[in-house]
C-alpha positions as protocol buffer text, in pm:
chain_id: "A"
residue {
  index: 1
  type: UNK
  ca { x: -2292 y: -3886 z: -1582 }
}
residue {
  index: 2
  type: UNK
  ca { x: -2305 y: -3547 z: -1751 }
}
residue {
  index: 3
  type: UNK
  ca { x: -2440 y: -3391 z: -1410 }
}
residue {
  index: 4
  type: UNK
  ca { x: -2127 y: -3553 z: -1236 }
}
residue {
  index: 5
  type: UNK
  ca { x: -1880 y: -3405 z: -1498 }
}
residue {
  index: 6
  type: UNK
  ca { x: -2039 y: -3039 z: -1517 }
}
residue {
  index: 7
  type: UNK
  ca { x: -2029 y: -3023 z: -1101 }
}
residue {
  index: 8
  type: UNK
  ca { x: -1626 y: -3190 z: -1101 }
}
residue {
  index: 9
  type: UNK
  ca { x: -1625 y: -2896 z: -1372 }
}
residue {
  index: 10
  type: UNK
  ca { x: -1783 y: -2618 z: -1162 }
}
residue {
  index: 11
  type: UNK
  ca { x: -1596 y: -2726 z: -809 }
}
residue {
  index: 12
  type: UNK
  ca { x: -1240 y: -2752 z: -1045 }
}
residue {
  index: 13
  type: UNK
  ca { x: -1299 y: -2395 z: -1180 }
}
residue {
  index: 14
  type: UNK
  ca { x: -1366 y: -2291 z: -831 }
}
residue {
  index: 15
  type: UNK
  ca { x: -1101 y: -2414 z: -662 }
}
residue {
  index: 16
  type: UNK
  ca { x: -853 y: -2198 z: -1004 }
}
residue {
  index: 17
  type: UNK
  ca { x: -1042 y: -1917 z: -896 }
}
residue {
  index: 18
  type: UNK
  ca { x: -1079 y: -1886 z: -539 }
}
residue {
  index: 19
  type: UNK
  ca { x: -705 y: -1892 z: -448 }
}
residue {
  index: 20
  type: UNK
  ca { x: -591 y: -1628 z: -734 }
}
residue {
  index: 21
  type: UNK
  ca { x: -909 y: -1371 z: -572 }
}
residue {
  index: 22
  type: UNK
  ca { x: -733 y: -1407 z: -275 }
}
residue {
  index: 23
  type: UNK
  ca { x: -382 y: -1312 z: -371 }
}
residue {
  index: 24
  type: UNK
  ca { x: -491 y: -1022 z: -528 }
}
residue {
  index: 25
  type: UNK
  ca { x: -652 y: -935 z: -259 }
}
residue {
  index: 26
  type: UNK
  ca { x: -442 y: -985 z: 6 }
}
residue {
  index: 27
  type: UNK
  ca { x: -198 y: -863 z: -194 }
}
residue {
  index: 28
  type: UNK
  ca { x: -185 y: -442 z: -30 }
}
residue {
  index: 29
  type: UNK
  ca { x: 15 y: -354 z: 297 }
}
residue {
  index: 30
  type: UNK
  ca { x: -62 y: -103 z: 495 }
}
residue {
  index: 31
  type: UNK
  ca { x: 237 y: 49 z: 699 }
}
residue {
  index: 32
  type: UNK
  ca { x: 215 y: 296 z: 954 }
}
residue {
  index: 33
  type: UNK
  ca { x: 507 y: 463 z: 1104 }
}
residue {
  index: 34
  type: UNK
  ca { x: 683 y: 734 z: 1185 }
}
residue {
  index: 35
  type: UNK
  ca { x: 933 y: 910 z: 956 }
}
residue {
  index: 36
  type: UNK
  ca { x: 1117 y: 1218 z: 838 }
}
residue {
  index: 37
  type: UNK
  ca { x: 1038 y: 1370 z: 541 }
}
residue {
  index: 38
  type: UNK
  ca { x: 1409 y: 1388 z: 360 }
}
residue {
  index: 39
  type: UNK
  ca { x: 1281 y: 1516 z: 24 }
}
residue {
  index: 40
  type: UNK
  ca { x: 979 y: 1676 z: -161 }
}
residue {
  index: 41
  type: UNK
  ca { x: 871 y: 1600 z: -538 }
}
residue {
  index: 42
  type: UNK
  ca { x: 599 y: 1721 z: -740 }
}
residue {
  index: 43
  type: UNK
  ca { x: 419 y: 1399 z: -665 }
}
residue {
  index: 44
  type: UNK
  ca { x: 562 y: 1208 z: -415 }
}
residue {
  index: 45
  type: UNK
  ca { x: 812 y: 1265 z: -85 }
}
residue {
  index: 46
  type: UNK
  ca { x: 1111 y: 1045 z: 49 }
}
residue {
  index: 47
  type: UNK
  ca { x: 1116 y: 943 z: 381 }
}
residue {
  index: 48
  type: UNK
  ca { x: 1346 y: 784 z: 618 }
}
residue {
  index: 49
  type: UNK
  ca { x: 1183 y: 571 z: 916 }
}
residue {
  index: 50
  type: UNK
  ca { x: 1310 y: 538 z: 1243 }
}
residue {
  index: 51
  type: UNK
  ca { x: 1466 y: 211 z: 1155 }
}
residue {
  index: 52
  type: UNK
  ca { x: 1691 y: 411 z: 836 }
}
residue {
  index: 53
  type: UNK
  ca { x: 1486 y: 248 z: 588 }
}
residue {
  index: 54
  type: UNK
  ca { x: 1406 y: 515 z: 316 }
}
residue {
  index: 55
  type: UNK
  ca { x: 1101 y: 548 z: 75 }
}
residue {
  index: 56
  type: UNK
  ca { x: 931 y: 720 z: -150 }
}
residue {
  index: 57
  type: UNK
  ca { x: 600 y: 769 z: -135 }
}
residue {
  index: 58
  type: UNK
  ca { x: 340 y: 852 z: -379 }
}
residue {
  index: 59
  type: UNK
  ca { x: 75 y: 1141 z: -294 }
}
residue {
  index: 60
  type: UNK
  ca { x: -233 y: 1109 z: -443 }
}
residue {
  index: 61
  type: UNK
  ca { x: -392 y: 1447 z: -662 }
}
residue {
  index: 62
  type: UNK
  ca { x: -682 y: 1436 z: -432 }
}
residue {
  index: 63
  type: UNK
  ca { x: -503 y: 1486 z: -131 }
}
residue {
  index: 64
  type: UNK
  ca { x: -378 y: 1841 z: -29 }
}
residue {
  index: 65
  type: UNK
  ca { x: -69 y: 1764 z: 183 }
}
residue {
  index: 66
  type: UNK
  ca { x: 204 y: 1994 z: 288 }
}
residue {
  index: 67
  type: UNK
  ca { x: 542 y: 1894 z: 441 }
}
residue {
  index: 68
  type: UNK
  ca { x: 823 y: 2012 z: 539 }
}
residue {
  index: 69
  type: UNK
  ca { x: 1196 y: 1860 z: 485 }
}
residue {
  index: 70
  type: UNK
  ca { x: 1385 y: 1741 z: 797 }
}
residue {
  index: 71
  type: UNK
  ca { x: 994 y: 1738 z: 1007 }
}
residue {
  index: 72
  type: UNK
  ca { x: 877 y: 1417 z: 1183 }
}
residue {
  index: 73
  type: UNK
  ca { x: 539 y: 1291 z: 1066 }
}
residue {
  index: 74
  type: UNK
  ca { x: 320 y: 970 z: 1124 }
}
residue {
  index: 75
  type: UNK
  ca { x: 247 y: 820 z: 804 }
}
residue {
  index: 76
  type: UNK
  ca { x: 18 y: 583 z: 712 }
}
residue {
  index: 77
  type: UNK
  ca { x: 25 y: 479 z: 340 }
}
residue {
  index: 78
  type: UNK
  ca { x: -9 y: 165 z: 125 }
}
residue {
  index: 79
  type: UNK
  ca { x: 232 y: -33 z: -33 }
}
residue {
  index: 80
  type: UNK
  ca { x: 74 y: -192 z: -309 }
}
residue {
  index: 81
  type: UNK
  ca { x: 114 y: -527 z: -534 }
}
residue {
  index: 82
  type: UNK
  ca { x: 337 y: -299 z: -743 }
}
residue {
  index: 83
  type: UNK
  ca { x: 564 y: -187 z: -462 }
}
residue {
  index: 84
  type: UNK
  ca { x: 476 y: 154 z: -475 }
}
residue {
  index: 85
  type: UNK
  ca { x: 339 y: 322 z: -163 }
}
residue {
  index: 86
  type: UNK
  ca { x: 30 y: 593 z: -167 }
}
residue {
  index: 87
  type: UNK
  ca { x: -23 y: 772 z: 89 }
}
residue {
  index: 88
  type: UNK
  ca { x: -337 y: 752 z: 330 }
}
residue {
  index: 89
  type: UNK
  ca { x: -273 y: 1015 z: 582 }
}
residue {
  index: 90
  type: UNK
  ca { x: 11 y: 1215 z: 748 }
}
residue {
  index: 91
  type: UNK
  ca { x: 23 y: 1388 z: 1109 }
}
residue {
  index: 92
  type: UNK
  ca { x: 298 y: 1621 z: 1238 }
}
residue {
  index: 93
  type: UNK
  ca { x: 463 y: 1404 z: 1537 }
}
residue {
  index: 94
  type: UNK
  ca { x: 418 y: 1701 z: 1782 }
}
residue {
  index: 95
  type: UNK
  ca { x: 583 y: 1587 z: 2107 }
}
């Protein structure tokens, strides 16, 4: 009987467990799209998509990134749990 109640234990804790691993992580969006840079910051940059949707985005110390206000890029960045986006990569749209 103790077997029995240390397994309904185990499988219980398990089944707490499994579904809060997955939210966290399923938890990140990536977003690629392309977008006008509309202002620059020390740290970060706002953009407006295509759609008029603006947002900042966060540019990580290890990347060296320079941009240009009113230039097209394709971004591809991470919106995290937090709502903040980080930037993964940006490309001048060259047409």
């Amino acid at each position: 009987k103790i077997l029995t109640e240390e397994i309904l234990l185990k499988k219980l804790l398990l089944l707490l467990i499994v579904p809060v691993i997955i939210w966290f992580g399923c938890s990140n969006t990536v977003v690629a799209e392309f977008a006008t840079v509309k202002e620059i910051k020390v740290n970060s940059i706002i953009i407006r998509n295509w759609g008029g949707e603006t947002k900042e985005i966060v540019i990580p110390k290890t990347n060296d990134y320079s941009f240009e206000v009113e230039k097209e890029y394709f971004f591809n960045y991470e919106v995290k749990k937090s709502k903040k986006a980080v930037l993964i990569s940006a490309e001048p749209n060259v047409p």
